[in-house]
C-alpha positions in Angstrom: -44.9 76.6 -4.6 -43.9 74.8 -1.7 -47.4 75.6 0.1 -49.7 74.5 -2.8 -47.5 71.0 -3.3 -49.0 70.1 0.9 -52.3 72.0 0.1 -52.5 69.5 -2.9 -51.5 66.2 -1.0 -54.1 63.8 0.3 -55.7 64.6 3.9 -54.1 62.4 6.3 -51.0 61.5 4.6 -47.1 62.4 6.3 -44.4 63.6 4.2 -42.4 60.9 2.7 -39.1 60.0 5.1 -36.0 60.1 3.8 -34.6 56.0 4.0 -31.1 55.7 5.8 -28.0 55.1 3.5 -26.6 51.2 3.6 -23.6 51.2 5.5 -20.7 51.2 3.5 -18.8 48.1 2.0 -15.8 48.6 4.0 -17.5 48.8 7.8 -19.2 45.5 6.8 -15.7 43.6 5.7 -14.3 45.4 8.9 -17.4 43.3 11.1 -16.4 40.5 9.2 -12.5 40.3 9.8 -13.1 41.2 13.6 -16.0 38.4 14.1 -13.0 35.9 12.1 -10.4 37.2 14.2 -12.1 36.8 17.4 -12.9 33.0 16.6 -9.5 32.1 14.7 -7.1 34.2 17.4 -7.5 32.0 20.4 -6.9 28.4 18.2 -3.7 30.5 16.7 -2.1 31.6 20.1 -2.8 27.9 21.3 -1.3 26.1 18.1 1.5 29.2 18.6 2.2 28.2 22.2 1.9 24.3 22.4 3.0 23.3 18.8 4.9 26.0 16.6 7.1 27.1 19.8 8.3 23.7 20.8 9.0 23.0 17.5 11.3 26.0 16.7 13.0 24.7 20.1 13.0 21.5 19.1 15.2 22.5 16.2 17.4 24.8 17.9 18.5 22.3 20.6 19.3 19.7 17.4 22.8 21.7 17.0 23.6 21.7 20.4 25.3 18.7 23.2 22.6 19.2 26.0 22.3 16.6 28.6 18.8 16.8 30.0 19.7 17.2 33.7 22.4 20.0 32.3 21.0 24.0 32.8 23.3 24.4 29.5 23.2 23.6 26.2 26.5 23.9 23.9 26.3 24.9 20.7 28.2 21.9 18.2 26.4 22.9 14.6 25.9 20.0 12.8 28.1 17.5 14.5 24.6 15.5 15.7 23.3 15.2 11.8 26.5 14.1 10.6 26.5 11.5 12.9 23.1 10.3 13.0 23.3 10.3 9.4 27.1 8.2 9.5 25.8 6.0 12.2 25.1 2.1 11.3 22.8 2.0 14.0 20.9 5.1 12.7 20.6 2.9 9.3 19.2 0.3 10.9 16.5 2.4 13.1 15.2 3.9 9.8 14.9 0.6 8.3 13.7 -0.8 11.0 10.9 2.7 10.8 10.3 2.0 6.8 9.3 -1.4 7.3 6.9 -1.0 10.1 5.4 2.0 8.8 4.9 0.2 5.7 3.7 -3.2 6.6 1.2 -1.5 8.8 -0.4 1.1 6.3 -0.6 -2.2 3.9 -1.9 -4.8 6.4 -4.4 -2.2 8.5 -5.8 -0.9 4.9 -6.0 -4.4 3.2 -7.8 -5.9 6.0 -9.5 -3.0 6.7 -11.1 -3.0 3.4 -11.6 -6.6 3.3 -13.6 -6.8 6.9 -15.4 -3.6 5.6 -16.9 -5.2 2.1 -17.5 -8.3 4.2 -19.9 -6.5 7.2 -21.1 -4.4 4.5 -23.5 -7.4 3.9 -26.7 -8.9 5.4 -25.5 -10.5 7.8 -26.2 -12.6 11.0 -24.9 -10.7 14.1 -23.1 -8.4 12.0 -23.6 -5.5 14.6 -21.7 -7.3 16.9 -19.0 -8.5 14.8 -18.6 -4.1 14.0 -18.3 -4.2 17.3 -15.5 -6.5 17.8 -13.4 -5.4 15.3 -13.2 -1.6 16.6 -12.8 -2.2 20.0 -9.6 -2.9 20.0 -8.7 0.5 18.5 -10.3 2.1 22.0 -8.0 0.1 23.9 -4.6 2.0 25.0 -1.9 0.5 23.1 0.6 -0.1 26.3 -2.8 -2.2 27.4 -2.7 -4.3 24.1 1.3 -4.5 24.2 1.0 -6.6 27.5 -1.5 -8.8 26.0 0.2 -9.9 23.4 3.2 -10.2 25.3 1.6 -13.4 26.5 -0.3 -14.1 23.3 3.7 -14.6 21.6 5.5 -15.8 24.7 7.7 -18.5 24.2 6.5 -21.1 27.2 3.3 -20.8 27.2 1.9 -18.2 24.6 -1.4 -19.0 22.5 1.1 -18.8 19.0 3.4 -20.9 20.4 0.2 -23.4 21.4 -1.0 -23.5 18.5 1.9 -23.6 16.5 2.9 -27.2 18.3 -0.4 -28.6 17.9 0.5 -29.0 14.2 4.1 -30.2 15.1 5.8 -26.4 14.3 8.0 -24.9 16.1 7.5 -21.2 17.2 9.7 -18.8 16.1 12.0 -17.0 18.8 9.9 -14.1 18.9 12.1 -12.1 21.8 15.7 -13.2 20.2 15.2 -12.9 16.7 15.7 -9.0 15.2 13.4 -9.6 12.3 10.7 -12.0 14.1 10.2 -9.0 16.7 9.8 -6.3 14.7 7.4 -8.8 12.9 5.4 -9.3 16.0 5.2 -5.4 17.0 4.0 -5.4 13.4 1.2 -7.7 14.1 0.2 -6.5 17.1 -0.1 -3.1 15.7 -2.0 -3.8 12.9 -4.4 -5.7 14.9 -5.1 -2.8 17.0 -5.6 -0.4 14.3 -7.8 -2.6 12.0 -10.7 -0.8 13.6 -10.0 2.3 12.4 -9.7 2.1 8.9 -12.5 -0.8 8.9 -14.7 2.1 10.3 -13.9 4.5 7.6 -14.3 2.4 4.9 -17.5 0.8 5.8 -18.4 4.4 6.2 -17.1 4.6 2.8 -19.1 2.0 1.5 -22.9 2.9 2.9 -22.5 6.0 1.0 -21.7 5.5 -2.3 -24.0 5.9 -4.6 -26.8 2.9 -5.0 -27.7 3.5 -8.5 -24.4 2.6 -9.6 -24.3 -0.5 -7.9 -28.1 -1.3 -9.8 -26.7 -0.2 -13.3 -23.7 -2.8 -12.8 -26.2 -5.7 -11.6 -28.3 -5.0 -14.6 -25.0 -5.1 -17.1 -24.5 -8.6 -15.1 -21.2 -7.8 -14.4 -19.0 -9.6 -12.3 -17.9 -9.3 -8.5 -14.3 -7.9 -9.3 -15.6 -6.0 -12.1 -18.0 -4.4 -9.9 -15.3 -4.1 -7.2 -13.0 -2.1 -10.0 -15.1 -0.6 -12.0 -18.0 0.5 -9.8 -16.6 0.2 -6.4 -13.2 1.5 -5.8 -13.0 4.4 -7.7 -16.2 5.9 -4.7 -13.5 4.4 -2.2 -10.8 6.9 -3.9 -10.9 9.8 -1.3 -11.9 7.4 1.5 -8.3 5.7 0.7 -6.3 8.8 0.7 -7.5 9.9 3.9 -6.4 6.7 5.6 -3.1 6.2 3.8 -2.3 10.0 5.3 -3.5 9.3 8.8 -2.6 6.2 8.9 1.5 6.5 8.0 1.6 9.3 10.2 0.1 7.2 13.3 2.1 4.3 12.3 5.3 6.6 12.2 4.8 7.8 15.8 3.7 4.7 17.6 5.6 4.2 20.8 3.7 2.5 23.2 3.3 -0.8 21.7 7.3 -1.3 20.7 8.3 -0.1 24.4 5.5 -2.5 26.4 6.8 -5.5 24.1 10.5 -5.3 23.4 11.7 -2.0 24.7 13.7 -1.6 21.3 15.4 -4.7 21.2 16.2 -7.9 20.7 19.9 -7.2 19.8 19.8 -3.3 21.0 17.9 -2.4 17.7 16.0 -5.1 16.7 12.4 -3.0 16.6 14.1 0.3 17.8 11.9 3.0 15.5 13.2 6.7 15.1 10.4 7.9 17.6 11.4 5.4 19.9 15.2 6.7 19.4 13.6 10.0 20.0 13.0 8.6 23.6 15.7 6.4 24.1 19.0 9.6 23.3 16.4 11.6 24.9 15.2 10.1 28.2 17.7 7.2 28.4 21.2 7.9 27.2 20.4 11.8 28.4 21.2 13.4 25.2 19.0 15.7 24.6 20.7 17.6 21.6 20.9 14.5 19.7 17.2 13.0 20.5 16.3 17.0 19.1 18.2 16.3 16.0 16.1 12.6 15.5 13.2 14.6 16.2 13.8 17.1 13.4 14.4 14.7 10.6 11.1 13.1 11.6 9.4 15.9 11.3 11.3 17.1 7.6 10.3 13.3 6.5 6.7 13.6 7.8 6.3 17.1 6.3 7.4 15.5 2.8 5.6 12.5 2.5 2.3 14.8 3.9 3.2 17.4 0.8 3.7 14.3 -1.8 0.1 12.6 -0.6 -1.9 16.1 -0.8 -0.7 16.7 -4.1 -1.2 13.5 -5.3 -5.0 13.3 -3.8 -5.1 17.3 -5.6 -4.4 15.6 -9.2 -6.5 12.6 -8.5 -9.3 15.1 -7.7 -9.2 17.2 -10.9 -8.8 14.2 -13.2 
C-alpha cells in the first residue's frame, strides 16, 4: 500500500516534512523572566545597597545615643522621639519646615504658571526671556545663597536700595526670625521658578488646540477659557509638580546654610533637614539627627501616599 501511495505521487516531488512543535508556553515565560531579571537585578542590588540599607540604618541608630566620633552606639529606645517630640525647639523647626515648604510649593507653582501662560504667547524675544527664567534653576543653590546674601544685606543690598529710594525702611532681614525665613523663602522660590515654568509651558504646547478653537468660537471669556478649557489639560501637569516640588522644598539645605546657617535667634529658618545636619554634624549626636531623619522620612512617605491617591481618583473621575 505503502509502495503504490510513492508510485502514485508526482515525479519530482519530496515527501512532505514533518514541521517542528512550538516551544512550549512555559520555556517562553521562563526567557521572559530571565531577560526581566537580568535588566531589573542590577538597578535592585544598587537601590538595595545605596538607598534601602542606609535607611534601615538610619532607623536603627534613631534609638540609640551615638556620638559620631564614638566606635559605639548605646541602645536608649525611644528616649530621642520623646524628646524631639517634647522639645519647644523641635516645634518651632517643624513650623519653621511647614511654612517654607508651603510658601514655596504655592509661590514657585503660581508664578510658574503665570510666567508659563504669559511666554506661551507670540511674543518679542520670548526665547530669551525662557531662557532667563530657567537658568537660575541650573545654578547650585549655595551659588544663589551668596548672591542674595548681598541682594538683602542691610548696608548696601539692592532691597535695602530700593526700599530707601521710596523713603522705607528695610526690614532687619539677619535679626528678625520671621523676616529670614521670609527671605530663604524668596530666594528659593526664585531659584526654582524655572522648573515648574518649564513643565507647565510644556504643559500648555500640548493640550489639545481644537479645544482652545471650540471656546473662541462660543466667544467665551479669558477666565472662562482659563477654567473651563485650560486647567483641567493642566490637571496631571499640576500633580506632578506639587509632588516633586514639596519633596524638593522639604530637603533643601544649601540655600538656608549659605544665608543664615539656621538662625537669627538659634532657629529662626532652622528646617528639620537642616536639624538633620546640625544634631548630626554639629552638636555630634548622631542617634538623635537619625531620629529627625526618620520622622522625615514617615512624613514624606505620607504626604507621597495622600498625593498619589488623590491624583488616582482625579484620574478615574
Amino acid at each position: 500500500m505503502a509502495s503504490d501511495l510513492v508510485a502514485g505521487a508526482p515525479a519530482g516531488a519530496t515527501p512532505a516534512t514533518t514541521a517542528a512543535p512550538p516551544a512550549p508556553g512555559g520555556q517562553r515565560r521562563l526567557r521572559t523572566i530571565l531577560l526581566a531579571a537580568a535588566f531589573l537585578l542590577p538597578n535592585l542590588v544598587l537601590l538595595g545597597v545605596f538607598t534601602y540599607r542606609p535607611l534601615l540604618d538610619n532607623i536603627r541608630l534613631s534609638f540609640t545615643s551615638w556620638n559620631i566620633s564614638s566606635p559605639t552606639a548605646t541602645y536608649i529606645g525611644f528616649d530621642n522621639y520623646v524628646e524631639w517630640f517634647t522639645s519647644s525647639a523641635s516645634h518651632t523647626v517643624l513650623w519653621n519646615t511647614v511654612v517654607f515648604t508651603g510658601a514655596a510649593v504655592i509661590g514657585s507653582m503660581v508664578l510658574g504658571l503665570a510666567l508659563a501662560l504669559l511666554l506661551d504667547r507670540k511674543l518679542f524675544g520670548r526665547n530669551a526671556v525662557r531662557s532667563l527664567v530657567f537658568a537660575p534653576f541650573v545654578v547650585a543653590g549655595a551659588a544663589i545663597g551668596v548672591a542674595f546674601q548681598f541682594v538683602f544685606d542691610p548696608t548696601f543690598g539692592l532691597v535695602q536700595d530700593l526700599l530707601g529710594r521710596v523713603g522705607i525702611d528695610a526690614p532687619a532681614f539677619y535679626q528678625d526670625p520671621e523676616w529670614a525665613l521670609f527671605m530663604v523663602t524668596v530666594t528659593y522660590i526664585w531659584k526654582n521658578l524655572g522648573y515648574t515654568f518649564v513643565i507647565y509651558l510644556a504643559a500648555l504646547q500640548g493640550r489639545r488646540a481644537e479645544l482652545d478653537e471650540a471656546a473662541e468660537i462660543d466667544a467665551a471669556s479669558t477666565w472662562t477659557k482659563f477654567r473651563k478649557v485650560t486647567w483641567p489639560q493642566l490637571r496631571p501637569a499640576t500633580f506632578f509638580l506639587l509632588i516633586t516640588v514639596l519633596l524638593n522644598s522639604f530637603q533643601v539645605f544649601d540655600i538656608i546654610d549659605t544665608m543664615t546657617r539656621g538662625g537669627p535667634l538659634g532657629n529662626g529658618t532652622t528646617t528639620m533637614v537642616y536639624q538633620v545636619y546640625q544634631e548630626t554634624f554639629v552638636n555630634q549626636r548622631a542617634g538623635f539627627g537619625a531620629t529627625v531623619a526618620t520622622i522625615m522620612f514617615v512624613i514624606l512617605l505620607i504626604v507621597t501616599l495622600v498625593q498619589v491617591r488623590i491624583m488616582e481618583r482625579g484620574k478615574e473621575q
